[in-house]
N, C-alpha and C positions, 0 to 999 in steps of 0.2 A: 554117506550122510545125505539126509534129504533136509527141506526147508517145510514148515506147517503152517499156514495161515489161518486164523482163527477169526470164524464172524458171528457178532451180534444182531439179536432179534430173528435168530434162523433164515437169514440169508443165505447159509449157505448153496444150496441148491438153483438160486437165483444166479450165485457166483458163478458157479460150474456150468451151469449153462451159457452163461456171459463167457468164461474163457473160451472153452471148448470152439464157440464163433470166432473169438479170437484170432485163437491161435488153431485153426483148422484141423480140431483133434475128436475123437469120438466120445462120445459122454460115458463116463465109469461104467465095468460091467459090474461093480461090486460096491454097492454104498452100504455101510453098519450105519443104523441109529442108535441111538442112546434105548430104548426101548429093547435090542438088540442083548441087554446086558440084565436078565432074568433077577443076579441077586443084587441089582442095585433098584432101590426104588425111588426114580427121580420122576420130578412132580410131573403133572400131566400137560404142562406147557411144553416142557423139554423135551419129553419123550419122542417125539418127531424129529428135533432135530437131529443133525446128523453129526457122529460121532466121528465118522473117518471116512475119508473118501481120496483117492489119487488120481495126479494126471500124469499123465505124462509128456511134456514138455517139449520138444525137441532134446531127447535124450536122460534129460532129468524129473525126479519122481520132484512133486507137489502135491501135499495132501493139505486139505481144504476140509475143515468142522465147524462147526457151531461151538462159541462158548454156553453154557450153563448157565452164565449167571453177566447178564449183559450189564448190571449198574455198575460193576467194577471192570469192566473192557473199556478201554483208554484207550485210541487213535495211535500207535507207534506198541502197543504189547499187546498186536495179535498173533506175534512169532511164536514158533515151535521149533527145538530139534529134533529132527526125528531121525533115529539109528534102526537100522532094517540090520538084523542080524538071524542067529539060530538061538534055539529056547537058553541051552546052558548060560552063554554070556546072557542074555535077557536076565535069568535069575541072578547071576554071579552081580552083575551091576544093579540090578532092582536092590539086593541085600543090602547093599554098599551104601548105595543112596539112601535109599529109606532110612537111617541113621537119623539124619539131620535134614530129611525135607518133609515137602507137604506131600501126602499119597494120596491124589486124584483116584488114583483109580489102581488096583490090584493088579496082579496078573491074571488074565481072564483070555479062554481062547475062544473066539469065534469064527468062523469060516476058513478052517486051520489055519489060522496064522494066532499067537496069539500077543496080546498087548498089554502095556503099560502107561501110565503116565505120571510123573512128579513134577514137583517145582525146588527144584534143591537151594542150599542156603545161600546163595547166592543168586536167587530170585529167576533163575533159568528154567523152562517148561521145558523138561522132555518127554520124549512119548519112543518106547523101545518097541519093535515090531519085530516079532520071529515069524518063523516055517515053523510050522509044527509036526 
């Protein structure tokens, strides 16, 4: 299990380069924007920013994105779970969930890995990432 922090007004890339100084680590070889995702058509503010992106920590993954929709981002719910698995359990829990949450986002693969995201009824973001 990883941790996802989420920023408004597309900071995020401002973030990543602020940690990476940080904490003395190299800047992502692989950042996805939202743009990145062909059959979704988000507005052309958004489309830059960035959908997914990790670091790596001393040891631990930290993925760092842009929210979509900065009026409803509130100081304390930029958190994410993020479950790094293989595709079957991606689908088997995507099915499961999708029941009774909000579906952010499909299952969609880009740069063989592919992803998810909901907010299940219990008001929790997660975001599932397999190997493809």
């Amino acid at each position: 299990m990883a941790v996802g922090i989420s920023f408004k007004e597309g900071k995020c890339l401002e973030a990543i380069e602020y940690y990476c100084d940080i904490f003395g680590i190299d800047f992502p070889k692989k950042i996805i924007r939202y743009s990145d995702f062909e059959c979704y058509n988000f507005p052309k503010d958004v489309r830059n920013r960035i959908y997914n992106s990790k670091l790596e920590i001393y040891g631990n993954n930290v993925y760092l994105f842009d929210t979509t929709d900065d009026k409803h981002w509130v100081n304390g719910n930029n958190g994410r779970v993020v479950i790094e698995t293989n595709s079957e359990n991606l689908y088997k829990a995507f099915q499961k969930l999708k029941e009774e949450s909000i579906i952010l986002m499909e299952p969609q693969k880009i740069n063989k890995k592919l992803f998810t995201t909901l907010i299940d009824k219990y008001n929790v973001h997660w975001q599932i990432i397999a190997d493809t």
